[in-house]
LOGU-529946 format. One record per residue: residue in one letter; x, z, y of N, C-alpha, C, O, CB in turn. Coordinates in Angstrom, 1 decimal, padded with zeros to 4 digits, always signed. Last residue first. Glycine has a CB too. Layout:
// residues N
+------+--------+--------+---------+---------+--------+----------+--------+--------+---------+--------+--------+---------+---------+--------+----------+
: code : n_east :   n_up : n_north : ca_east :  ca_up : ca_north : c_east :   c_up : c_north : o_east :   o_up : o_north : cb_east :  cb_up : cb_north :
+------+--------+--------+---------+---------+--------+----------+--------+--------+---------+--------+--------+---------+---------+--------+----------+
:    A :      X :      Z :       Y :       X :      Z :        Y :      X :      Z :       Y :      X :      Z :       Y :       X :      Z :        Y :
...
+------+--------+--------+---------+---------+--------+----------+--------+--------+---------+--------+--------+---------+---------+--------+----------+
//
This chain:
// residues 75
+------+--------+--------+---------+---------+--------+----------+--------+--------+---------+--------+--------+---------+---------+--------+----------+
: code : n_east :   n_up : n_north : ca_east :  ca_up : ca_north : c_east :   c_up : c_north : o_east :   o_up : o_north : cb_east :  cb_up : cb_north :
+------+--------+--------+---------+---------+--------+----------+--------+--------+---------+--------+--------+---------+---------+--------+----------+
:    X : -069.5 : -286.3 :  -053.3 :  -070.5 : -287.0 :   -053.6 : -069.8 : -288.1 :  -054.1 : -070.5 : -289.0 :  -054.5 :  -071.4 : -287.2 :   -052.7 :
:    X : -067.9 : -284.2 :  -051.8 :  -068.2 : -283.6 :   -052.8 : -069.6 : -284.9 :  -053.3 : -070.7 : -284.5 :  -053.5 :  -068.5 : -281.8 :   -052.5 :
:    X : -067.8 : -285.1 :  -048.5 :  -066.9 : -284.5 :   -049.6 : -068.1 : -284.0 :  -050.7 : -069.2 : -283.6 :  -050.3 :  -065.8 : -283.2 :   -049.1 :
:    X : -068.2 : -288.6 :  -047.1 :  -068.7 : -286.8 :   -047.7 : -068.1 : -286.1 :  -048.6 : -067.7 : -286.7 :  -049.7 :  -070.2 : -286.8 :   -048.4 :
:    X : -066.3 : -289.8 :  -044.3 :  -066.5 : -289.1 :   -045.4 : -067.3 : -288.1 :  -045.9 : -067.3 : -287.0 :  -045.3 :  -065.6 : -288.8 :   -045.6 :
:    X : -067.5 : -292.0 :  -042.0 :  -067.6 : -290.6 :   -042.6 : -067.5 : -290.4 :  -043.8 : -068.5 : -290.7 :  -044.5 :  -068.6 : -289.9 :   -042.3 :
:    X : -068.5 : -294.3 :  -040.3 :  -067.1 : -294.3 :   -041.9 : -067.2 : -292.7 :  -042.2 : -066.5 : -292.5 :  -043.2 :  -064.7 : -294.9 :   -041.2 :
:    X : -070.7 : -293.5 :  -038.8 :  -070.7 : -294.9 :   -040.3 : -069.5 : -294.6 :  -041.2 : -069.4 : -294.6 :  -042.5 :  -070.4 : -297.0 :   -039.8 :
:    X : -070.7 : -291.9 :  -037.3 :  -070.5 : -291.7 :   -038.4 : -070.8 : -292.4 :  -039.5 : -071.1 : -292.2 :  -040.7 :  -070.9 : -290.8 :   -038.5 :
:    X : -070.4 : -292.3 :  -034.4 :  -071.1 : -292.6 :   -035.5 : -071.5 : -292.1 :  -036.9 : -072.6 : -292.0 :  -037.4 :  -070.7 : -293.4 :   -035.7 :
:    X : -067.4 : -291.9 :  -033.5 :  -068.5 : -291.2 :   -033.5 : -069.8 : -291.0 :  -034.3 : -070.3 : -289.9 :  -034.7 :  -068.8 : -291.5 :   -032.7 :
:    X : -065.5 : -293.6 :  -034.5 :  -064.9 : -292.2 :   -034.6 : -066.8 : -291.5 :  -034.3 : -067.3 : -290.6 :  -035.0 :  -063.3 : -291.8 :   -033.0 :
:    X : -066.4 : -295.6 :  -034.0 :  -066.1 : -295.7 :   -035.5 : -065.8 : -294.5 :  -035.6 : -065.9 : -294.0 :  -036.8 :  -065.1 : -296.5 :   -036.0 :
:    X : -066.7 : -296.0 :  -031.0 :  -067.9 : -295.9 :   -032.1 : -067.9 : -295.5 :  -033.4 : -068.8 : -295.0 :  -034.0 :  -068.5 : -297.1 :   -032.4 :
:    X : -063.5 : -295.9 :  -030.4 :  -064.6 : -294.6 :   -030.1 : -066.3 : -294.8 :  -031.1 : -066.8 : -293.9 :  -031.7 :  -065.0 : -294.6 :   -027.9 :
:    X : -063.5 : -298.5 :  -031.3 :  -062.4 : -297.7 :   -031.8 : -063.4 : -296.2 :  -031.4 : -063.9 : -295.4 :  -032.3 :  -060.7 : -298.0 :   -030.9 :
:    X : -065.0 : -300.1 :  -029.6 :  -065.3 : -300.2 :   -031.2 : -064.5 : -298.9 :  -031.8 : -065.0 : -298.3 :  -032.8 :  -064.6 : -301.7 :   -031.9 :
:    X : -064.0 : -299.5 :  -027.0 :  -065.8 : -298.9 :   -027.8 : -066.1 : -298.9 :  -029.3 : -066.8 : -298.2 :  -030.0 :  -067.2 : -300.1 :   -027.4 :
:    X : -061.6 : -300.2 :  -026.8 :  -061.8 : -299.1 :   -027.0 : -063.5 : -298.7 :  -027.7 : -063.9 : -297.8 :  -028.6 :  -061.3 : -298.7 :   -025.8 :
:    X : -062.1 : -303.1 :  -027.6 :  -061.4 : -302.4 :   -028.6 : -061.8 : -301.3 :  -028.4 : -062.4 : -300.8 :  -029.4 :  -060.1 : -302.4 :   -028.5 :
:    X : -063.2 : -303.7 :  -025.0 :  -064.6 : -303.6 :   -026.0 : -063.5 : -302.7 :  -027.4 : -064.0 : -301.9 :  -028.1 :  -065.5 : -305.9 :   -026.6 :
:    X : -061.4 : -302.8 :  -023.1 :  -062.8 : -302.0 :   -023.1 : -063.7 : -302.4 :  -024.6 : -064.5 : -301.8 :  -025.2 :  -063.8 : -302.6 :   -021.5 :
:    X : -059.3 : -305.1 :  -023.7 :  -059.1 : -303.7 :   -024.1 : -060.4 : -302.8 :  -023.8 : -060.4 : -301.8 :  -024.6 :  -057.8 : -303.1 :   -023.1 :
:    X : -061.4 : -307.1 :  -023.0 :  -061.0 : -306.8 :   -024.3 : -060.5 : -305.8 :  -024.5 : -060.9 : -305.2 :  -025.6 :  -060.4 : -307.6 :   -024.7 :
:    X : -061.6 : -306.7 :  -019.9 :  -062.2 : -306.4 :   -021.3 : -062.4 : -306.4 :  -021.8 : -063.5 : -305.8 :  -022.1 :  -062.6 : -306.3 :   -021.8 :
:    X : -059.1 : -306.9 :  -019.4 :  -059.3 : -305.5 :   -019.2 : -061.1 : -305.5 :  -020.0 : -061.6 : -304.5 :  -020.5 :  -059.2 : -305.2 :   -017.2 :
:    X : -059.0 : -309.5 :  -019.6 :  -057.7 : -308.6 :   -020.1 : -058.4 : -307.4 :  -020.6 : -058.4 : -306.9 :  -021.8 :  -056.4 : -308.1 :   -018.8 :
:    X : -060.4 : -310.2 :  -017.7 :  -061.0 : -311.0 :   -018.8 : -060.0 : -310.2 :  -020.2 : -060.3 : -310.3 :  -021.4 :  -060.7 : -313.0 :   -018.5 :
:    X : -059.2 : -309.6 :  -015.6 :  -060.4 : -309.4 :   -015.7 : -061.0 : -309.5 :  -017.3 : -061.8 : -308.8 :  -017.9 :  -061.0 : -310.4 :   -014.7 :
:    X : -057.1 : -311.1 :  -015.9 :  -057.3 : -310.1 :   -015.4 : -058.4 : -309.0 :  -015.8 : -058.3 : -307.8 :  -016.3 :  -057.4 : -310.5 :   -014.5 :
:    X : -058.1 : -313.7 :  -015.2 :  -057.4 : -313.5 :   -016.1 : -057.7 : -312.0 :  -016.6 : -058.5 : -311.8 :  -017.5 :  -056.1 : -313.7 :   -015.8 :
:    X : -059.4 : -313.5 :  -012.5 :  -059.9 : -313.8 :   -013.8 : -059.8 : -313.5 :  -014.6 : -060.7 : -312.9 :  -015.3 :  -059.9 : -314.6 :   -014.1 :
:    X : -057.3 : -312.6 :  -011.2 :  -058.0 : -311.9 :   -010.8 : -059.0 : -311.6 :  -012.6 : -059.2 : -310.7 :  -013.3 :  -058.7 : -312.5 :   -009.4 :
:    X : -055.5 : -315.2 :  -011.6 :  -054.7 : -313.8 :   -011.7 : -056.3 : -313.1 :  -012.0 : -056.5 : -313.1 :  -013.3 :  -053.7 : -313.2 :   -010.0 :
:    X : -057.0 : -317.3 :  -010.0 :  -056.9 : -317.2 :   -011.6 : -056.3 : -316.0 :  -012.3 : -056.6 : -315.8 :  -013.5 :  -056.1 : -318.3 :   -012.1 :
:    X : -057.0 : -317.1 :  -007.3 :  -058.2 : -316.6 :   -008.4 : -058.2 : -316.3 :  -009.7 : -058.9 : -315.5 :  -010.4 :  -058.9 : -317.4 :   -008.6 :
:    X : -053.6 : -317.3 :  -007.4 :  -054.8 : -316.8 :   -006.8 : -056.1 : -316.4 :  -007.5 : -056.0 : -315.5 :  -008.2 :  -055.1 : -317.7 :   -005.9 :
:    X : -051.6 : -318.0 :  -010.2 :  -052.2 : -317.7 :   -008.6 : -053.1 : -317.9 :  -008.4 : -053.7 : -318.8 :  -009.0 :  -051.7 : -318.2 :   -007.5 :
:    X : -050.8 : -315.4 :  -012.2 :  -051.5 : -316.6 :   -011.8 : -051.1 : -316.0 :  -010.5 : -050.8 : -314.9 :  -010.0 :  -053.0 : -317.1 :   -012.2 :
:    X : -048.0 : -313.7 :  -013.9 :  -049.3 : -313.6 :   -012.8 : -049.2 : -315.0 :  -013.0 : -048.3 : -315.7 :  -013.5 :  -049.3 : -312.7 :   -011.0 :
:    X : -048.0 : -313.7 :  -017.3 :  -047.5 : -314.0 :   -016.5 : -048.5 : -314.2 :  -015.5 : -049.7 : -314.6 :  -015.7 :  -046.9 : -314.9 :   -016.7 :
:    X : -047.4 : -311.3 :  -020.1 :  -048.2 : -312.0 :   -019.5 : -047.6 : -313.0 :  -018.0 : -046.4 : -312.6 :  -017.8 :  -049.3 : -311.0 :   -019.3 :
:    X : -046.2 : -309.2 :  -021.4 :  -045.2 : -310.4 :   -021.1 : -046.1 : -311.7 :  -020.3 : -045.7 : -312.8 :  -020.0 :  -044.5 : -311.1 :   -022.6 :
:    X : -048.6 : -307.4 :  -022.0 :  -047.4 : -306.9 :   -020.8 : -046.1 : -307.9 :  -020.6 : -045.1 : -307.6 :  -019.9 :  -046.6 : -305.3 :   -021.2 :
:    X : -050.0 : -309.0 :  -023.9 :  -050.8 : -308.6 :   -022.1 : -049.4 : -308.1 :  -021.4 : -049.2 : -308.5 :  -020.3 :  -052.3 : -306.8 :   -022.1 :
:    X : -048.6 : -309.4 :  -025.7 :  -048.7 : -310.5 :   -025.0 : -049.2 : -310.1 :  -023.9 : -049.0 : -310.8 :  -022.9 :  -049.3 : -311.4 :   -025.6 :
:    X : -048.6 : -306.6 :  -026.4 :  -047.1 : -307.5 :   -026.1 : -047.4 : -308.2 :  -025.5 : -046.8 : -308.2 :  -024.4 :  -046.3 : -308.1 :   -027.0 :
:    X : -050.9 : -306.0 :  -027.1 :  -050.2 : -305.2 :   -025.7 : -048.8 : -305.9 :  -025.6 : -048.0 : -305.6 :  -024.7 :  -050.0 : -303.4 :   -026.0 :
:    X : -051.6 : -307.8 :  -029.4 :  -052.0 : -307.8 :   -027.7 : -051.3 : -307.5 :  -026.7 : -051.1 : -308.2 :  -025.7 :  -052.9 : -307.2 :   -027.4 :
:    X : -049.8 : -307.0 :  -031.0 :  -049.9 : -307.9 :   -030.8 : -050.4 : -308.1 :  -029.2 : -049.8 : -308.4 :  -028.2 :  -050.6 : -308.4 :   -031.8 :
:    X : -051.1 : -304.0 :  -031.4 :  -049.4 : -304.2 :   -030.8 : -049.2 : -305.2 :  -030.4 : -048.5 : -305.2 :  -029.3 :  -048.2 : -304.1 :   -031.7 :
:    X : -053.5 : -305.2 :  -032.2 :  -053.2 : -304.4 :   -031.4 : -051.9 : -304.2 :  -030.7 : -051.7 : -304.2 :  -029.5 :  -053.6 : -303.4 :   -031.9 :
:    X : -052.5 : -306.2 :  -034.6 :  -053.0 : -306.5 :   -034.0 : -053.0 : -306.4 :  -032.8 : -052.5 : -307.4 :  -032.1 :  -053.5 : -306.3 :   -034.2 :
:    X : -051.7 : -303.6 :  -036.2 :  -050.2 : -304.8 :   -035.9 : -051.0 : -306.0 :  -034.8 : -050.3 : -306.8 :  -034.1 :  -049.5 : -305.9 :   -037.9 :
:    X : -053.3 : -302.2 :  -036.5 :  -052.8 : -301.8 :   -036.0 : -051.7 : -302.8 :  -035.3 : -051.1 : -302.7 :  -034.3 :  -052.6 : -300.8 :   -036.6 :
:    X : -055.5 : -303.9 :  -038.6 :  -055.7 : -303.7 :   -037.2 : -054.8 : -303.1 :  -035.6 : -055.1 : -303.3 :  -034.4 :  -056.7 : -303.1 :   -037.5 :
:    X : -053.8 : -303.6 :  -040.9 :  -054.2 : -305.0 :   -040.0 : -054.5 : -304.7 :  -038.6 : -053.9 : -305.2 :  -037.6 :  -055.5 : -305.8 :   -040.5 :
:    X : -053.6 : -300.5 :  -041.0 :  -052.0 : -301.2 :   -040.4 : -052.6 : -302.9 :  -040.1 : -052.0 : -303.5 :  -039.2 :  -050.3 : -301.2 :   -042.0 :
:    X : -056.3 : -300.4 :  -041.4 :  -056.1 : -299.6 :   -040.4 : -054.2 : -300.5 :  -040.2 : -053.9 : -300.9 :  -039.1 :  -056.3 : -297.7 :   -041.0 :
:    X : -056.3 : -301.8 :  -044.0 :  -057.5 : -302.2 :   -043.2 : -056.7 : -301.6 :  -041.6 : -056.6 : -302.4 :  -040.7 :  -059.1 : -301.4 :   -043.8 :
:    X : -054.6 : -300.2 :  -045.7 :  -054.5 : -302.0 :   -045.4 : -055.2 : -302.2 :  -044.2 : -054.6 : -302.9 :  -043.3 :  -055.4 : -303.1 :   -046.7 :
:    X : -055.6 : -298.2 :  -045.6 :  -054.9 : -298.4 :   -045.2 : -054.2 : -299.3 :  -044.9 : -053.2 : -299.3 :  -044.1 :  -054.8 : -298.0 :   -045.4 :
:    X : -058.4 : -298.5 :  -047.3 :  -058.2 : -298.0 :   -045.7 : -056.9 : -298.3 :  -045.1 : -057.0 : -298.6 :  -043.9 :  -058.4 : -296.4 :   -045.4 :
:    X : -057.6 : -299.7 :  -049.9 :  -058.2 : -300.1 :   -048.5 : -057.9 : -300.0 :  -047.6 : -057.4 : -300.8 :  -046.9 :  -059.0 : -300.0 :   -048.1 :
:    X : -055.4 : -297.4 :  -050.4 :  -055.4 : -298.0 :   -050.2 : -055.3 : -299.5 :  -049.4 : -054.4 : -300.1 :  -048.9 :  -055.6 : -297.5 :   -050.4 :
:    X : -058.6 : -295.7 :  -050.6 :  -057.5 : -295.2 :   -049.2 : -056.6 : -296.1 :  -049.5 : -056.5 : -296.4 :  -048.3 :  -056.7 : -293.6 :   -049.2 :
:    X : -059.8 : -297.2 :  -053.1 :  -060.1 : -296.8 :   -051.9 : -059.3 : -296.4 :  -050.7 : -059.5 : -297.2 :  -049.7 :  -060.7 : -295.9 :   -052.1 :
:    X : -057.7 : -299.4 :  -054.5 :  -058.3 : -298.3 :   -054.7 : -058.5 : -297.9 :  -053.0 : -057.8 : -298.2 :  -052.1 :  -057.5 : -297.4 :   -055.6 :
:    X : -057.3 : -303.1 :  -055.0 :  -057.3 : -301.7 :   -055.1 : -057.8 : -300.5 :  -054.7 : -059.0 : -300.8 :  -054.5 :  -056.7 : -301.6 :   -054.9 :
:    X : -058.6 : -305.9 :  -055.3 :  -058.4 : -304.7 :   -056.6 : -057.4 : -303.9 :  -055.9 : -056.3 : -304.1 :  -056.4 :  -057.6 : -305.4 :   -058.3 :
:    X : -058.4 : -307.3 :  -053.4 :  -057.2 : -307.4 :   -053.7 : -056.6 : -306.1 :  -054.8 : -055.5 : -305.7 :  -055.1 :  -056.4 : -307.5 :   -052.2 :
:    X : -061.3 : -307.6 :  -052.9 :  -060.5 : -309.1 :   -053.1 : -058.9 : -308.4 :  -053.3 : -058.1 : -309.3 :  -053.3 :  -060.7 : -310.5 :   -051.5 :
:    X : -062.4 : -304.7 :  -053.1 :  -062.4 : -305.5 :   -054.5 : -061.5 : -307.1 :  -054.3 : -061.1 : -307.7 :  -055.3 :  -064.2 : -305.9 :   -055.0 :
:    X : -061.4 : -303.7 :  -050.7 :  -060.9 : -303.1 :   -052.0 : -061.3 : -304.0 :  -053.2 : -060.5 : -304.1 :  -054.2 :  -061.7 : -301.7 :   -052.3 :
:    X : -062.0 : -305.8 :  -048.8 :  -060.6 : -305.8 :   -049.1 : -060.3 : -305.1 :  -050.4 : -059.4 : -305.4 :  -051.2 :  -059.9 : -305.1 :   -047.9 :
+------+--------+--------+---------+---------+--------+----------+--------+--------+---------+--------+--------+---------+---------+--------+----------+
//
């Protein structure tokens, strides 16, 4: 994103962090205007809801743990 739209580091980040944020709002709108099924298909659905919000959260807790995006100061 810093070199296809030439700009500077933070930015990036911050292009990068409000895409992913408006995303995310995206979902939780469409998950809480959702509409029940019936019968099985509720459960499925459901199901299928609750793990995409689990894999967001892992990605979102990996990026914090890892320390792939870590800043070093002074390098």
């Amino acid at each position: 994103m810093k070199h296809e739209l030439n700009i500077c580091d933070q930015e990036a980040i911050e292009k990068a962090t409000d895409l992913v944020n408006d995303e995310i709002k995206k979902f939780l709108v469409v998950q809480r205007f959702m509409p029940i099924f019936e019968g099985e298909m509720n459960e499925i659905v459901q199901n299928y809801v609750d793990g995409c919000k689990t894999w967001i959260s892992g990605i979102h807790d990996w990026g914090l743990l890892s320390g792939r995006y870590k800043v070093l100061r002074g390098k």
